[in-house]
C-alpha positions as CSV (number, residue, x, y, z in Angstrom):
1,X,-34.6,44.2,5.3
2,X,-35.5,40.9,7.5
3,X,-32.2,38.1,7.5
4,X,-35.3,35.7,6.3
5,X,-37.5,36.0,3.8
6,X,-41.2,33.8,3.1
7,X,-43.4,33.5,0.0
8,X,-46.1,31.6,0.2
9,X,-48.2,30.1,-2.6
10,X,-49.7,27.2,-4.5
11,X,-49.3,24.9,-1.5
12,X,-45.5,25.9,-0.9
13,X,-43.2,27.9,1.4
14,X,-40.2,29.5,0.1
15,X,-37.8,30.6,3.0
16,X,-34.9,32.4,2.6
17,X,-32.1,33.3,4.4
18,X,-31.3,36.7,3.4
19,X,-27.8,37.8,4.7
20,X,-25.5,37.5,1.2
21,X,-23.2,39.8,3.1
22,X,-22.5,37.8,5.4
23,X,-22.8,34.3,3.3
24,X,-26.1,33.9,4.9
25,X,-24.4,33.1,8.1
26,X,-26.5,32.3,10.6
27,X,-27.2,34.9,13.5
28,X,-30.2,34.6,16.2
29,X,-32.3,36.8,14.2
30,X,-31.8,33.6,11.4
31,X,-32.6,31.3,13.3
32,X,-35.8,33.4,14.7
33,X,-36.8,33.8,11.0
34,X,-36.7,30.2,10.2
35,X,-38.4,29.1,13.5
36,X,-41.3,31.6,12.5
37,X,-41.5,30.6,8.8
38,X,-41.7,26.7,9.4
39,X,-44.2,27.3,12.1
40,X,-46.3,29.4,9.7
41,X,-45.7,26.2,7.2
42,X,-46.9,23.8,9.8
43,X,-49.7,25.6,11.0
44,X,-51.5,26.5,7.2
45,X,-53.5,23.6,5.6
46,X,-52.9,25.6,2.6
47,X,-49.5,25.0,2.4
48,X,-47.8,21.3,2.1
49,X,-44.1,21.4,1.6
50,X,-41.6,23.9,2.3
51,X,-38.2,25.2,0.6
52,X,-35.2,26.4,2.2
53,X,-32.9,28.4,0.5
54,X,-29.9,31.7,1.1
55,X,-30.1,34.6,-1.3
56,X,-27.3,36.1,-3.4
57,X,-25.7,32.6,-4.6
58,X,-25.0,31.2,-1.2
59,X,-26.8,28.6,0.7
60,X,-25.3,29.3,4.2
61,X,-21.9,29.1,5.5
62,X,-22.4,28.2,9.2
63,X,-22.9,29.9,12.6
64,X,-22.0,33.8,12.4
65,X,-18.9,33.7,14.0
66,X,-19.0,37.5,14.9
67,X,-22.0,37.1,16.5
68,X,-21.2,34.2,19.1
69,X,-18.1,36.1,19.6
70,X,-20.4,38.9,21.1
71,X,-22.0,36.1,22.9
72,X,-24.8,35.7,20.6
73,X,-26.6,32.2,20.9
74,X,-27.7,31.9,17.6
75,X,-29.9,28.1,18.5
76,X,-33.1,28.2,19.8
77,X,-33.8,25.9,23.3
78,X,-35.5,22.9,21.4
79,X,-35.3,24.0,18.4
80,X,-31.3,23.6,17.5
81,X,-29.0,25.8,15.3
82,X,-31.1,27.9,12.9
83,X,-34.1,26.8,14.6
84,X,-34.5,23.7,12.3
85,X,-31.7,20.8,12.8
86,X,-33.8,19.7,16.6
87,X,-37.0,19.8,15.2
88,X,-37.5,19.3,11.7
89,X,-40.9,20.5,10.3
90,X,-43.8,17.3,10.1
91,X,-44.3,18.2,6.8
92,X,-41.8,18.1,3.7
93,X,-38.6,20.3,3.3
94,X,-36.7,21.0,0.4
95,X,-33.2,22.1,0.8
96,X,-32.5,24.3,-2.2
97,X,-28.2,24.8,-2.5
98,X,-26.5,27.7,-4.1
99,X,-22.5,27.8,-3.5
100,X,-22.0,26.4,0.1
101,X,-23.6,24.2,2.3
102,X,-20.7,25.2,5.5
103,X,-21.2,23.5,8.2
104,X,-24.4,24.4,9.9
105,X,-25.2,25.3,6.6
106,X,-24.4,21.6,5.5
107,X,-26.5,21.3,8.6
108,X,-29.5,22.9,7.7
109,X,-29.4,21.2,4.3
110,X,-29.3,17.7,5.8
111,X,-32.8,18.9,8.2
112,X,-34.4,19.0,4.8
113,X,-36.0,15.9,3.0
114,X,-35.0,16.7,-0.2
115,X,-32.2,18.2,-1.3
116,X,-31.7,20.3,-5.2
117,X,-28.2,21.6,-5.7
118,X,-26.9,23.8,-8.5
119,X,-23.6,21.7,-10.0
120,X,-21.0,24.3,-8.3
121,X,-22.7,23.6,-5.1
122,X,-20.4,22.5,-2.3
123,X,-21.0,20.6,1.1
124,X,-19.0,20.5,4.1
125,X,-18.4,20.2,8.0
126,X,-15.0,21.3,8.2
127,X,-15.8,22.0,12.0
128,X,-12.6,19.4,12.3
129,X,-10.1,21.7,11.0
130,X,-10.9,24.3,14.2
131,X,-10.8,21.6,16.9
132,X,-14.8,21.5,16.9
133,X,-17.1,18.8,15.5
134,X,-20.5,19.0,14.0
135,X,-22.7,19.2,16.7
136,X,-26.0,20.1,15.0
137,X,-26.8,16.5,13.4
138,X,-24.6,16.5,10.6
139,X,-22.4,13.3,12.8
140,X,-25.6,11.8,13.3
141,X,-27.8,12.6,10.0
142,X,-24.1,11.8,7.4
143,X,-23.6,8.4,8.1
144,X,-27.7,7.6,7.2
145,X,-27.5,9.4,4.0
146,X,-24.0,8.5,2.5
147,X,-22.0,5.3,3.0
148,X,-20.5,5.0,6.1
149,X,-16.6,5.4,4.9
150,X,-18.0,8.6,2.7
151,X,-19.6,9.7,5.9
152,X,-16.4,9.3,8.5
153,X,-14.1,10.7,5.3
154,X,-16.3,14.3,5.2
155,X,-16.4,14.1,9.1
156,X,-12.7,13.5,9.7
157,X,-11.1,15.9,7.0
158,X,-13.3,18.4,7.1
159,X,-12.9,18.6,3.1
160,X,-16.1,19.5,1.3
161,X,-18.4,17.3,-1.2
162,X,-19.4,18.9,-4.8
163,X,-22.4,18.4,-5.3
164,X,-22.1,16.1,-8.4
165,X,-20.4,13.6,-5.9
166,X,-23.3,13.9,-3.2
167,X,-25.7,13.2,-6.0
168,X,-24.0,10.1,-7.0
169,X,-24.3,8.6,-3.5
170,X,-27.9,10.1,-3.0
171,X,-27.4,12.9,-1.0
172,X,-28.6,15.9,-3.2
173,X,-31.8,14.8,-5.0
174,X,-31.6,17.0,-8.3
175,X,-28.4,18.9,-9.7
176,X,-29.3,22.2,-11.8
177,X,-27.3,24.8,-13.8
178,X,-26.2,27.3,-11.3
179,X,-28.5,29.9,-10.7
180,X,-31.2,26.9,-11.0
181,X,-31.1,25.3,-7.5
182,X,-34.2,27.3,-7.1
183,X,-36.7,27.0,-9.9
184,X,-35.6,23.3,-9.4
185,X,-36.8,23.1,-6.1
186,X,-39.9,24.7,-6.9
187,X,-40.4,22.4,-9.8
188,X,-40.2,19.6,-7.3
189,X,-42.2,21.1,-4.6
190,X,-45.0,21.9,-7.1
191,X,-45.1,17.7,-8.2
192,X,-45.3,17.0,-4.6
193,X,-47.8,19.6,-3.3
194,X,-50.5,18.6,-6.3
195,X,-50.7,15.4,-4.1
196,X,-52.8,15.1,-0.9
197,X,-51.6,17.3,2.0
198,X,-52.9,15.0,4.3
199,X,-51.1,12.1,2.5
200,X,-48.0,14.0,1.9
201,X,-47.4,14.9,5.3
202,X,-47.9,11.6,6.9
203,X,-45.8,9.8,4.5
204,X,-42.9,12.4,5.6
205,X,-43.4,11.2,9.4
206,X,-44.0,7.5,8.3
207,X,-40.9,7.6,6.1
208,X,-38.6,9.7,7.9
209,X,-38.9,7.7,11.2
210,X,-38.5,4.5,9.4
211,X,-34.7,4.7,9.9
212,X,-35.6,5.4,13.7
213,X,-37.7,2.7,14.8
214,X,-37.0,-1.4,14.2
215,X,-39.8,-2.9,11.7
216,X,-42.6,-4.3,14.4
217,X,-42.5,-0.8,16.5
218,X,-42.8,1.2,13.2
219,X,-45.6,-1.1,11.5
220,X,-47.8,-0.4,15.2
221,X,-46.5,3.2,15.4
222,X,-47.3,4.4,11.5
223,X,-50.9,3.9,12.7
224,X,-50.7,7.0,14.6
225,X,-50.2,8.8,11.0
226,X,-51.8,6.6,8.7
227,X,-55.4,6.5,10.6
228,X,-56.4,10.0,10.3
229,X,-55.1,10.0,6.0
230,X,-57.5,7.1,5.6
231,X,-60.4,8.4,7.5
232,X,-59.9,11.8,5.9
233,X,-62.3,13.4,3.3
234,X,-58.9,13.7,0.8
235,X,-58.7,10.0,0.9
236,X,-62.6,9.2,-0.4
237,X,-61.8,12.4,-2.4
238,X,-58.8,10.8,-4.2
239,X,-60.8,7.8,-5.0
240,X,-63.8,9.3,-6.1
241,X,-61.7,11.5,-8.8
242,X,-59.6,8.4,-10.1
243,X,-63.0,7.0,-10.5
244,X,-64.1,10.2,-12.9
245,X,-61.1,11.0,-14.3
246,X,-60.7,13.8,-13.1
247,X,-58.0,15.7,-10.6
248,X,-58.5,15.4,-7.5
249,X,-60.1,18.8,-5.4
250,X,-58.0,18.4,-2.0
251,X,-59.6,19.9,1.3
252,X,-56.6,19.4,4.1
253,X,-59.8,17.8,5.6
């Protein structure tokens, strides 16, 4: 059986890291997986948003610890740990959290856009508590999510966040029953793949390098994105079906 599983369908990627056994810990053959599966997602005009998820009621607790002890490099040159937290996909990700979020697991999570967690879901970067810190963007990605004492707390401590907490300070998007984290995610995915792919993707890149860029570079630099949306056949497509009252009969064109 492959450590990563893909379903794809009505505009959405499901990936999932299939190792239960091992807490979906992540091994080079992970990150492989994942690398393929959002390159499939980028590359398909069919498909506009993706979903990241672990099988068997775990998310992902971290690096595979057996397997960089055989020397395993389990990050891919560019790419980062699980071939995701370097090079995010240009095109939405949903982050869909069973059980724990462990460190590159908390990791992964924070690569997405969105984020649904059941309500017994945990994050946490306890990398701290082994002499090690969080070197795959959760030191860099905490402090622009939470506030910035919530941030240093979970960095410094290494204690985990439940997921009820991480919703309050906007962290995890939706909280489900457990077992839900899933159908959740797809029910979100679904709302935001009906929209225009072009549209949808660009607003991802716009939005997501807002917090990288100061406000005159951004407002010349969105151009690069927003150009092709407005020239595209979706965008006269959208207006014509407002117009008739209709729904809209996107190309990816």
């Amino acid at each position: 059986m492959s450590a990563v599983l893909t379903e794809f369908a009505d505009g959405v990627a499901v990936i999932t890291i299939n190792r239960p056994e091992a807490k979906n810990a992540v091994n080079l053959e992970v990150s492989e997986g994942i690398a393929a599966a959002i390159d499939e997602l980028e590359s398909r005009d069919d498909l506009t948003i993706g979903i990241l998820t672990g099988a068997g009621g775990t998310f992902c607790a971290g690096m595979d610890l057996k397997a960089f002890a055989r020397g395993e490099v389990v990050s891919l040159e560019g790419r980062g740990f699980g071939g995701l937290t370097e090079a995010p996909p240009t095109k939405p990700l949903i982050a869909a959290v069973e059980g724990w979020a462990l460190a590159g697991g908390c990791e992964l999570a924070l690569s997405a856009d969105l984020v649904v967690a059941a309500n017994n879901s945990k994050f946490g970067i306890p990398e701290v508590k082994r002499g090690l810190a969080a070197a795959a963007g959760g030191l860099l990605r905490l402090p622009k999510i939470l506030p910035y004492q919530v941030a240093m707390e979970l960095a410094l401590t290494g204690d985990p966040l439940t997921a009820e907490r991480a919703h309050q300070f906007g962290l995890v998007n939706r909280v489900t029953e457990p077992g839900e984290a899933l159908a959740g995610a797809r029910e979100l995915a679904a709302t935001i793949a009906a929209n225009g792919p072009l549209a949808v993707r660009a607003t991802k890149q716009v939005t997501s390098m807002a917090i990288r860029y100061t406000d005159p570079e951004l407002i010349t630099k969105q151009w690069d994105f927003l150009g092709p949306v407005f020239a595209s056949a979706d965008a006269k497509e959208g207006a014509i079906a407002f117009a008739e009252k209709r729904a809209p009969r996107w190309t990816g064109k």
